[in-house]
PATORPA-854829 format. One line per 8 residues: number of its first residue (from 0); their letters; for each residue x, y, z of C-alpha. Coordinates in steps of 0.1 Angstrom, whole numbers. Each point is the difference from the previous one (the first is absolute). Layout:
NUM) A) X,Y,Z  ...
//
This chain:
0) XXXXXXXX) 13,764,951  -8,-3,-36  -2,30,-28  -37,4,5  3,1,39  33,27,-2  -25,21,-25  -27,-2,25
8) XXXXXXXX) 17,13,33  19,26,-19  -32,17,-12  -18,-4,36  35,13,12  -3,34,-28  -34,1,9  2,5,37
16) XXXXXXXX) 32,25,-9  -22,18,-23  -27,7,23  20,11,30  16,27,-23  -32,7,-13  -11,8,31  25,27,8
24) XXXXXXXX) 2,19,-30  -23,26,-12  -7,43,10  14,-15,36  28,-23,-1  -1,-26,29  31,-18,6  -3,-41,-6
32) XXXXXXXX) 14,-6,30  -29,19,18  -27,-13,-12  -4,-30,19  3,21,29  -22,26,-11  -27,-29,-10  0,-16,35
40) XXXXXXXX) -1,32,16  -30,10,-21  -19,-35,13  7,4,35  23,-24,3  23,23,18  0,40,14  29,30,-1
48) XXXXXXXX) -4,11,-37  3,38,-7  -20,18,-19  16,-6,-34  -6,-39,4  -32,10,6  -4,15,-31  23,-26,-19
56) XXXXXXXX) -20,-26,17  -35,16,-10  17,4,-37  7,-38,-4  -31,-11,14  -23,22,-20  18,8,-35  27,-20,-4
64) XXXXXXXX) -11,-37,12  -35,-1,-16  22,17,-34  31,-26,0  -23,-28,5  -30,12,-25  34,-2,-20  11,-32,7
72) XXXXXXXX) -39,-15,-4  -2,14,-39  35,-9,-11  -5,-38,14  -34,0,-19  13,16,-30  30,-24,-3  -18,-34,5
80) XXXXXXXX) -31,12,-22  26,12,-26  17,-38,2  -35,-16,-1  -12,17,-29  32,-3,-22  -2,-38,12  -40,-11,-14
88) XXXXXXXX) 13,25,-31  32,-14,-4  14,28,-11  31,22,22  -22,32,-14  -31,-7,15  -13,17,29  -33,9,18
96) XXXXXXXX) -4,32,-18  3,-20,-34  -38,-12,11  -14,32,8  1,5,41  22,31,2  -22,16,-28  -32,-9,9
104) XXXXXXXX) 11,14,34  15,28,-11  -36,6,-20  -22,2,30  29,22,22  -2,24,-31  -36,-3,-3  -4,9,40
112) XXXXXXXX) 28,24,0  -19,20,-28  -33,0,4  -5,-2,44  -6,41,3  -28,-9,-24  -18,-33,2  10,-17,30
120) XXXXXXXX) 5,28,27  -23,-18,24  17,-33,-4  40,15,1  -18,18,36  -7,-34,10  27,-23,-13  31,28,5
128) XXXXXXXX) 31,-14,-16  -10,-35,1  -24,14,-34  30,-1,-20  14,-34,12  -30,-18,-4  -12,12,-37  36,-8,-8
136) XXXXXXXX) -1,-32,15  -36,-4,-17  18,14,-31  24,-30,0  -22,-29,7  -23,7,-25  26,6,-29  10,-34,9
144) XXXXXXXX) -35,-14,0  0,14,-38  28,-12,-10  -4,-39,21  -38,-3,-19  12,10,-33  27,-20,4  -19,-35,5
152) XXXXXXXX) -4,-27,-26  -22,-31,11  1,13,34  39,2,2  20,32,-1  21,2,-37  38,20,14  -1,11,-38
160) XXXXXXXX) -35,13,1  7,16,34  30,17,-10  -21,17,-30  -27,6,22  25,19,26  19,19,-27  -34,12,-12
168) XXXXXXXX) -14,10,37  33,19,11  -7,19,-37  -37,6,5  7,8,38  33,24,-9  -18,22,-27  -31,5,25
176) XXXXXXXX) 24,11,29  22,24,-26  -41,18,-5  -2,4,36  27,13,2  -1,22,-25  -32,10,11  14,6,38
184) XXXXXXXX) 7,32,13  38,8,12  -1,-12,33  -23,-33,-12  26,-7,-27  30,7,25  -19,-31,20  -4,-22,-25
192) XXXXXXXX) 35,2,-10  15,-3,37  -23,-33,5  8,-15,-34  37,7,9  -4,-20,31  9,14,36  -5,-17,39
200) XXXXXXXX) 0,35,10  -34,-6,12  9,-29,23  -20,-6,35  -9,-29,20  -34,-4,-14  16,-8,-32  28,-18,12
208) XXXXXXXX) -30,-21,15  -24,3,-34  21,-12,-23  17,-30,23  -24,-30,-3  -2,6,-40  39,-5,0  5,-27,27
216) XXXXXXXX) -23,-21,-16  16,5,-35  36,-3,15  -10,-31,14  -23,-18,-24  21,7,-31  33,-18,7  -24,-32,5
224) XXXXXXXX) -6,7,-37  39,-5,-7  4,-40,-8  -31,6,-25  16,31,-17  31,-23,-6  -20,-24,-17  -22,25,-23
232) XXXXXXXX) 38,18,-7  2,-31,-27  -32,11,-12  -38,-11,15  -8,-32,-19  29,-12,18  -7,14,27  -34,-17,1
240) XXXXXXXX) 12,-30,-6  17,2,27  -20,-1,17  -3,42,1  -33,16,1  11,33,-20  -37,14,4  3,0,35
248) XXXXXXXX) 32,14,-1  -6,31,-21  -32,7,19  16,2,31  31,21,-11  -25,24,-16  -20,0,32  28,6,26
256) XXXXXXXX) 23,24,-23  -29,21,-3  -11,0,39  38,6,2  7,30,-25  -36,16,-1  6,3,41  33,18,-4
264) XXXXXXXX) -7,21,-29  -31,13,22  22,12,24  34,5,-17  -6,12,-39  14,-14,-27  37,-16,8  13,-12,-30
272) XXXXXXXX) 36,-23,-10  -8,-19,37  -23,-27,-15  23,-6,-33  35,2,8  1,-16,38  -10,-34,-13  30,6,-26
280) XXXXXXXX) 27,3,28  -18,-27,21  6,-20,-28  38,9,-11  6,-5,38  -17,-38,9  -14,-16,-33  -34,1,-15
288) XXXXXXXX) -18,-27,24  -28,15,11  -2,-14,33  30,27,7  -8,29,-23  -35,7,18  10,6,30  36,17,-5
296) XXXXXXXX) -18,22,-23  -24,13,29  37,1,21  12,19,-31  -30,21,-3  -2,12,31  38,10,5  -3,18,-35
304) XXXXXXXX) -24,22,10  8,8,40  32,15,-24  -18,17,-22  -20,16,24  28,12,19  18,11,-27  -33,20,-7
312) XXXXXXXX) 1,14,31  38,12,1  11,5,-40  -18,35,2  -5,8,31  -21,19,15  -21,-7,-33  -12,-33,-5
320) XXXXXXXX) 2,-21,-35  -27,-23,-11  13,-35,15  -9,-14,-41  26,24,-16  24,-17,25  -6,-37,-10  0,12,-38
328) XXXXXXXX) 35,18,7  9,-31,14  -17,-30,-16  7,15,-38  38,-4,-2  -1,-30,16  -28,-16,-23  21,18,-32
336) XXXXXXXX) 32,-23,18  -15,-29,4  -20,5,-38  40,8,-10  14,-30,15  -27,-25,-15  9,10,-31  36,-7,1
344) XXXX) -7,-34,15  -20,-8,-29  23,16,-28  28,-21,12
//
């Protein structure tokens, strides 16, 4: 087995290990070695539990499965998007939030939180819950259609233009959420800032389900990008001749990391460090081709966050912390390391 291959099956291998321990922890503990058990129990597949696997058995299938794998769904998206955009930007700082999607979402989940008891009682009666995922979701794909058509020159997407653009939509879309919620009552603002903080508290299957096809596709499509990303690396008149199309290659990583992140920050909040520093690791661990940093970074991604969560779950138990102060207490020594450790290499 080479590196690459080793790096691969020991992330599937954390990955599995985080979700089974993910499983059992939380207000009731259930041991890892029951929950297989427990699970075919719950489906029938064989009779004699007591009445505590009954309950366990009704916990896993109903809070914790549709929460550990809501989990595991926006990490993976958050990591490959977060490789993917620092790739057509070239830049290790560069992440989807840098073009506007988490504030643009974050606008619109403001903008419902605060004003549904007002305006939009009859639609929040008929939408529920799913009001707030899709204006977020709305919020995100139209800050990136803002930022996409201001950034076009002859018909081709400028990454300096873009990046301008983005910086001035997360500014425009930051001070409008900071009125609302200044404008929100106690319970509005307390909300706002539990959704912006990011939390899969709210986990179910009909999210789980939701949100799936808008990361599969993503999680599949993107590493197909990688070979190109290599190429525009060395910069994208190059990379055209090349034979490299960088159009189509920035079109379609805008496209898919917005389906991606604007699905799971409709559902999740805002989760922040995932997108920007799992790419780094990836990267430190098997090189900078492309062809291996997508996917490992959804691997990466998605064992990052199952953590998190848990960690979420159990730090302050039986509180709950927001899952983004988690990957911040996490992410930001590790970023200020590998910022460190960068700058001795290029010292010496």
């Amino acid at each position: 087995m080479n590196r690459k291959s080793i790096i691969y099956a020991i992330l599937t291998t954390g990955l599995f290990i985080a979700i089974l321990f993910s499983l059992g922890m939380g207000a009731m503990k259930i041991p890892v070695t029951d929950i297989p058990g427990i699970l075919a129990g719950s489906s029938g597949l064989f009779t004699g539990l007591t009445t505590d696997d009954d309950l366990a058995g009704n916990v896993l299938s109903y809070v914790r499965m549709p929460r550990v794998l809501l989990g595991v769904l926006v990490g993976a998206a958050l990591g490959i998007s977060g490789a993917a955009v620092q790739g057509i930007f070239r830049n290790p700082l560069a992440e989807p939030g840098l073009i506007g999607i988490s504030a643009g979402a974050s606008l619109f989940a403001a903008l419902v939180i605060g004003m549904e008891s007002v305006l939009l009682v009859s639609i929040g009666q008929f939408l529920g819950y799913y009001l707030l995922a899709f204006a977020a979701f709305a919020g995100a794909g139209l800050a990136a259609i803002l930022v996409y058509r201001f950034s076009r020159t002859d018909g081709r997407p400028d990454i300096a233009t873009m990046l301008l653009a983005g910086i001035a939509i997360n500014a425009l879309a930051g001070a409008l959420t900071g009125l609302i919620s200044y404008l929100a009552d106690e319970q509005q603002l307390r909300t706002i800032t539990f959704w912006m903080l990011g939390s899969l508290g709210g986990a179910s299957w009909k999210m789980v389900l939701g949100i799936f096809p808008f990361v599969l596709v993503p999680v599949l499509a993107l590493p197909l990008f990688g070979k190109g990303l290599n190429l525009f690396a060395i910069g994208e008149r190059q990379a055209e001749q090349a034979g490299t199309d960088p159009g189509k290659i920035k079109n379609a990583v805008i496209i898919f990391s917005t389906l991606s992140v604007g699905a799971c920050v409709s559902v999740s909040g805002i989760i922040g460090f995932v997108g920007l520093l799992v790419p780094h690791i990836v990267r430190l661990l098997g090189g900078v081709d492309h062809r291996f940093v997508l996917p490992a970074s959804a691997l990466l991604g998605a064992l990052v966050l199952t953590v998190s969560d848990m960690l979420a779950r159990v730090l302050a138990a039986p509180l709950e912390l927001p899952i983004g102060v988690i990957t911040a207490l996490l992410g930001a020594p590790v970023f200020l390391y590998i910022l460190y450790r960068d700058k001795k290499k290029t010292a010496q």
